[in-house]
C-alpha positions in Angstrom: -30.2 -155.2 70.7 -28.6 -154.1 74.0 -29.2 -150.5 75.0 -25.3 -149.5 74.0 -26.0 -151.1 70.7 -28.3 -148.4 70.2 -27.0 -145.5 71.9 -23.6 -145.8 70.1 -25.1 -147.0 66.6 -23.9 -144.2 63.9 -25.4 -142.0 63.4 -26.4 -141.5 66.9 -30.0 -141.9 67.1 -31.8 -138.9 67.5 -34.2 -140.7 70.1 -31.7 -143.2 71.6 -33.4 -146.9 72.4 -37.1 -145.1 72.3 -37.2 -145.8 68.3 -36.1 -148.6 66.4 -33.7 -148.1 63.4 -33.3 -149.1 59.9 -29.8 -150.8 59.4 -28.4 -151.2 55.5 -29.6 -154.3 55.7 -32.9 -153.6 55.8 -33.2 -155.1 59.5 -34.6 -152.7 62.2 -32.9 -152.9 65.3 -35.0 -151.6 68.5 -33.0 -151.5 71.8 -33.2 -152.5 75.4 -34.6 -150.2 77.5 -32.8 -149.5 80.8 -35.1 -148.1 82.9 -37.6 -151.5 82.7 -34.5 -153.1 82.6 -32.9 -152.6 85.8 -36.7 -152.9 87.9 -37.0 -156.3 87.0 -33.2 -157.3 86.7 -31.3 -155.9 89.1 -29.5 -158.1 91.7 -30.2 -155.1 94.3 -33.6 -153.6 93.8 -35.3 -156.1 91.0 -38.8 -157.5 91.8 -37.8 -161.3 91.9 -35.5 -159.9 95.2 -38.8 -159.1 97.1 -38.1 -160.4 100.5 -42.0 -161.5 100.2 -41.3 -163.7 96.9 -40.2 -167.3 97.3 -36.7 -168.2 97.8 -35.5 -170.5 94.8 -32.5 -172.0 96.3 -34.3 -174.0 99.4 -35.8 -176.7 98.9 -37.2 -180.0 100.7 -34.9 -182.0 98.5 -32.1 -180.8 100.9 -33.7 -179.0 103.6 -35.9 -182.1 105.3 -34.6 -185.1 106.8 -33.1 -188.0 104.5 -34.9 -190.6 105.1 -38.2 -188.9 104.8 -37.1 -187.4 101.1 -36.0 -190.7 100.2 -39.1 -192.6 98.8 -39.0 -189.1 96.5 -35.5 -188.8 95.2 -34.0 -190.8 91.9 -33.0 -194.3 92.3 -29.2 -193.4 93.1 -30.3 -191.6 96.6 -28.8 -188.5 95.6 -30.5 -185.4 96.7 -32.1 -183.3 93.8 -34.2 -180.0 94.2 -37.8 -181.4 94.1 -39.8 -177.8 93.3 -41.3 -177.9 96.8 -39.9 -174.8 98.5 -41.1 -173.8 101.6 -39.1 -170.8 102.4 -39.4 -166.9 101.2 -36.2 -164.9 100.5 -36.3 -163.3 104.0 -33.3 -161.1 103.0 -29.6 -161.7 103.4 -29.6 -164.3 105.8 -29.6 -168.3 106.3 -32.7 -168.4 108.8 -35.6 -168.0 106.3 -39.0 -167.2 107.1 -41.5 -169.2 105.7 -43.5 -168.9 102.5 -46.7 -166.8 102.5 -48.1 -167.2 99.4 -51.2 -164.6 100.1 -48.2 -161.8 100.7 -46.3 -162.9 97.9 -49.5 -162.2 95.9 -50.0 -158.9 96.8 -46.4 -158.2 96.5 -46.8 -159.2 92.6 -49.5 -156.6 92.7 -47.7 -153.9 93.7 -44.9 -154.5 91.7 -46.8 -155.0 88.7 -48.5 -151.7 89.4 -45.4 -149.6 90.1 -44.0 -150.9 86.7 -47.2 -150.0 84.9 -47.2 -146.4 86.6 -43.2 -146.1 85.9 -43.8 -146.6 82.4 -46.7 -144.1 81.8 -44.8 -141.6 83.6 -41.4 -142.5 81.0 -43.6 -142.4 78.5 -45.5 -139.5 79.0 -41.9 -137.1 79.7 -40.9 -138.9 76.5 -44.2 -138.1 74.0 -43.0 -134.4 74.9 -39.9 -134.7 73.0 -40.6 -136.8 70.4 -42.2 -136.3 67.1 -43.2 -139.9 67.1 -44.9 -141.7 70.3 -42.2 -143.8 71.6 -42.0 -147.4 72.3 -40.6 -149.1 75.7 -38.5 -152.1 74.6 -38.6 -154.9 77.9 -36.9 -158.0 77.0 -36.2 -160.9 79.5 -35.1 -164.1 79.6 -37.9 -166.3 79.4 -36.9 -168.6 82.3 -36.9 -165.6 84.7 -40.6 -166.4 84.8 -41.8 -169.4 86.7 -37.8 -170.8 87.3 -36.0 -168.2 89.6 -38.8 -165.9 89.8 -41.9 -168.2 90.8 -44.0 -165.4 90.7 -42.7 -164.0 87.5 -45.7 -165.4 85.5 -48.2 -163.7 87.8 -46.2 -160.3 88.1 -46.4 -160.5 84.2 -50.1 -161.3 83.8 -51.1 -158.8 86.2 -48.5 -156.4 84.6 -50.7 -157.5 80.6 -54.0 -157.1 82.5 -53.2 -153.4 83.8 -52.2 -152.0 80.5 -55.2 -153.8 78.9 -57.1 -151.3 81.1 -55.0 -148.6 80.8 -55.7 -145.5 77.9 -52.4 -144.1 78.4 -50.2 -147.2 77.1 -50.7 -150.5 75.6 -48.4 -154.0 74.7 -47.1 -154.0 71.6 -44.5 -156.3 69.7 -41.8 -154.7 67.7 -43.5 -155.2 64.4 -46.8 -153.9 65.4 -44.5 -150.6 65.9 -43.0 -150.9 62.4 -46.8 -151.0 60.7 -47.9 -147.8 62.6 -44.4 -146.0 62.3 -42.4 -147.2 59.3 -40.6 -144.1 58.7 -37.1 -144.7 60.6 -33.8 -143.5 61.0 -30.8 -144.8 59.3 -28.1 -145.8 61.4 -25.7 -148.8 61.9 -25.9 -150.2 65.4 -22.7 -150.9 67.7 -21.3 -154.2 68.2 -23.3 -155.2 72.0 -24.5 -158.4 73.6 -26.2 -158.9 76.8 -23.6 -161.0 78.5 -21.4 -159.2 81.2 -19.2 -155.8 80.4 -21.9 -155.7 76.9 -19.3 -157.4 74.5 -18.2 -160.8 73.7 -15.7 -161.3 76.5 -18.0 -164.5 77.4 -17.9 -165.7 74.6 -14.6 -165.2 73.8 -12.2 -165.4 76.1 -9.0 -167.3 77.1 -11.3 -170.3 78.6 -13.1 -171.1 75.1 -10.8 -169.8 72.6 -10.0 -172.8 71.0 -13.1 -174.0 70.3 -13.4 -171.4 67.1 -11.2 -172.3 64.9 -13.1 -176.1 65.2 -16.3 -174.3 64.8 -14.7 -172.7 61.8 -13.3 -175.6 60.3 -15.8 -177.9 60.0 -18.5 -175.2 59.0 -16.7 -174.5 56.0 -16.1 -178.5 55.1 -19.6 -179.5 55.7 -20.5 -176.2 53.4 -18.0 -177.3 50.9 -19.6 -180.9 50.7 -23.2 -179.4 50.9 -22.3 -177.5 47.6 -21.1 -181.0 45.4 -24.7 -182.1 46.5 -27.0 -180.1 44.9 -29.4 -182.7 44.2 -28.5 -185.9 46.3 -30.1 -189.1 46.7 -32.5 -189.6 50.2 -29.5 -191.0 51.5 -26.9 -188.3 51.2 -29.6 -185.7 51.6 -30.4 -187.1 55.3 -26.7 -187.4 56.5 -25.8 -183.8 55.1 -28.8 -182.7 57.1 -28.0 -184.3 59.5 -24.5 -183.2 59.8 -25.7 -179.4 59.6 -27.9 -180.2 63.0 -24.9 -181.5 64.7 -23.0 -178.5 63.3 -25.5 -175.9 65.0 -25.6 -178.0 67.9 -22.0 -177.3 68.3 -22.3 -173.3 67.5 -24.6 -173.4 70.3 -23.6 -170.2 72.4 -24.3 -172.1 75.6 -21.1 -173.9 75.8 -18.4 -171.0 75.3 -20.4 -169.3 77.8 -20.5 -172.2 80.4 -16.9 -172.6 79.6 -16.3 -169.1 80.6 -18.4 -168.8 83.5 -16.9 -171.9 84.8 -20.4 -174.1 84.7 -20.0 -177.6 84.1 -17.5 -176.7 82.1 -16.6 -180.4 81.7 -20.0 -181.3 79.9 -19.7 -178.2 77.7 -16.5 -179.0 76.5 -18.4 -182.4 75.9 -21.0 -181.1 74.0 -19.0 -178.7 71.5 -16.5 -181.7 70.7 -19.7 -184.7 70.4 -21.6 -182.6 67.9 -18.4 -181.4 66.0 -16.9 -184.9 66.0 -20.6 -186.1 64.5 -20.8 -183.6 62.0 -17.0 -184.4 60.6 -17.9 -187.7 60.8 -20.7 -187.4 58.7 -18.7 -185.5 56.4 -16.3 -188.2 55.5 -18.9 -191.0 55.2 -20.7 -188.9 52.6 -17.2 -188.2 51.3 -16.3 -192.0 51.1 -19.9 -193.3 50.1 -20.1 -195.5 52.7 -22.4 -194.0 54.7 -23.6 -196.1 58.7 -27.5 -196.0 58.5 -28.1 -197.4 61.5 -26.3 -194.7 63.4 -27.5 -191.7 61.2 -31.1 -193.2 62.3 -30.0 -192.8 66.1 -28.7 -189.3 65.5 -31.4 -188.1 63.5 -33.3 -190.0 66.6 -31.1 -188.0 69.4 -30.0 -185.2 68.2 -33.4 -184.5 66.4 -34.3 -180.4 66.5 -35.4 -178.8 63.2 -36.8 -182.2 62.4 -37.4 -180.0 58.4 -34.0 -178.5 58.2 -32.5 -179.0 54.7 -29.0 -179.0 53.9 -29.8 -177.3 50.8 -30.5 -173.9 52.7 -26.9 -173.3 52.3 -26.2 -174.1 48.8 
């Protein structure tokens, strides 16, 4: 969870995000750590801002001359980023410098360095007032690395390699900590998210409001239906399956928050009503047994993730 999640859970912690907790539900809830955090995400000192690293937003698809892009673009002539970026991020300015991969590399080898080295030293002030070695919770969003950081994926290999060489810290996931320390604290985390102010004001806000009460709606018809069905023909069993894909297709958070952050808000509003629309749809033909088998087939064909979801999971 988000580092507030953590620092306001109650009880309060007695060694803030640097230990996971044990909720009543049995769950245990380890929390963002701020210092790792804010090296890697902030807009003003983060790595990826390195005036060294390369910039993400030019590219030859709009930089070089038309005609000479042309033979590469789609059919409709319109210019698309390509991935070739010739251009580092220079600092705040339009004329960029060009790319240097060589300094860019070294760059990632500082950084990755400095992290390493921030983290023994946070670790080591830690270990003195703890009565259990403590663990340093860095999550990022996966696209960070490779997308708008291009060097992300070499900052973080070089980052794996170091502590692989290191005696003073290693990497560990969450339940590698659990099997060496499963003795925890009970406490009931805050409400937190990791979109902006911490809370669910992207998520929830006078832009995308209205979408909940649809969300709500046909959930608790398609669970209704699910429930008359607890042993249903191959039929029935693929459109009610069916329908619950096209139901969590529609819960995606993605939309509210493109909705909110005014994103193409035009397809997101697009998306949520489809996948609603197809799941109510679904509904009524099981309802009316008269259900379109041709079209199941080209939803189960488009809208095809969790190709072994079952709609029994929610009887």
């Amino acid at each position: 969870v988000d580092t507030h999640g953590i620092a306001h859970a109650s009880p309060r912690p007695v060694y803030g995000v640097y230990a996971p907790i044990a909720c009543e539900s049995g769950v245990a809830a380890f929390g963002r750590d701020p210092d790792s955090s804010k090296q890697v995400w902030s807009a003003e000192e983060g790595y990826p801002g390195d005036f060294w690293y390369r910039d993400f937003y030019r590219d030859i698809g709009f930089d070089l001359d038309y005609e000479y892009v042309r033979p590469y673009l789609p059919p409709t002539g319109q210019r698309i980023h390509t991935g070739l970026k010739y251009h580092r991020i220079t600092g705040k300015t339009d004329q960029k410098e060009p790319y240097d991969p060589e300094r860019a590399r070294a760059r990632a080898q500082a950084h990755a360095d400095h992290f390493v080295d921030s983290r023994i030293g946070q670790v080591d002030w830690l270990a003195r007032h703890m009565e259990r070695p403590p663990i340093i919770v860095c999550p990022y969003d996966a696209e960070l690395f490779g997308h708008w950081w291009f060097e992300g994926p070499l900052w973080l290999g070089l980052v794996l390699r170091r502590l692989a060489a290191t005696a003073d810290l290693e990497a560990v996931t969450p339940g590698d900590d659990l099997t060496r320390h499963p003795t925890l604290q009970r406490a009931t985390p805050a409400a937190s998210t990791w979109g902006w102010k911490g809370y669910n004001e992207v998520w929830l806000s006078g832009q995308n409001d209205w979408i909940y009460r649809h969300l709500h709606a046909t959930a608790d018809r398609l669970h209704a239906l699910c429930r008359r069905y607890p042993s249903a023909d191959e039929r029935t069993r693929r459109a009610l399956s069916q329908a619950l894909r096209e139901l969590l297709l529609g819960q995606a958070s993605d939309w509210a928050f493109m909705m909110s952050r005014d994103t193409t808000v035009e397809y997101a509003v697009r998306r949520t009503k489809d996948h609603l629309l197809r799941c109510q749809r679904l509904c009524a033909e099981v309802e009316q047994g008269a259900i379109d088998e041709l079209r199941l087939a080209a939803l189960e064909d488009t809208d095809n993730l969790f190709p072994a979801l079952d709609y029994r999971v929610l009887l």
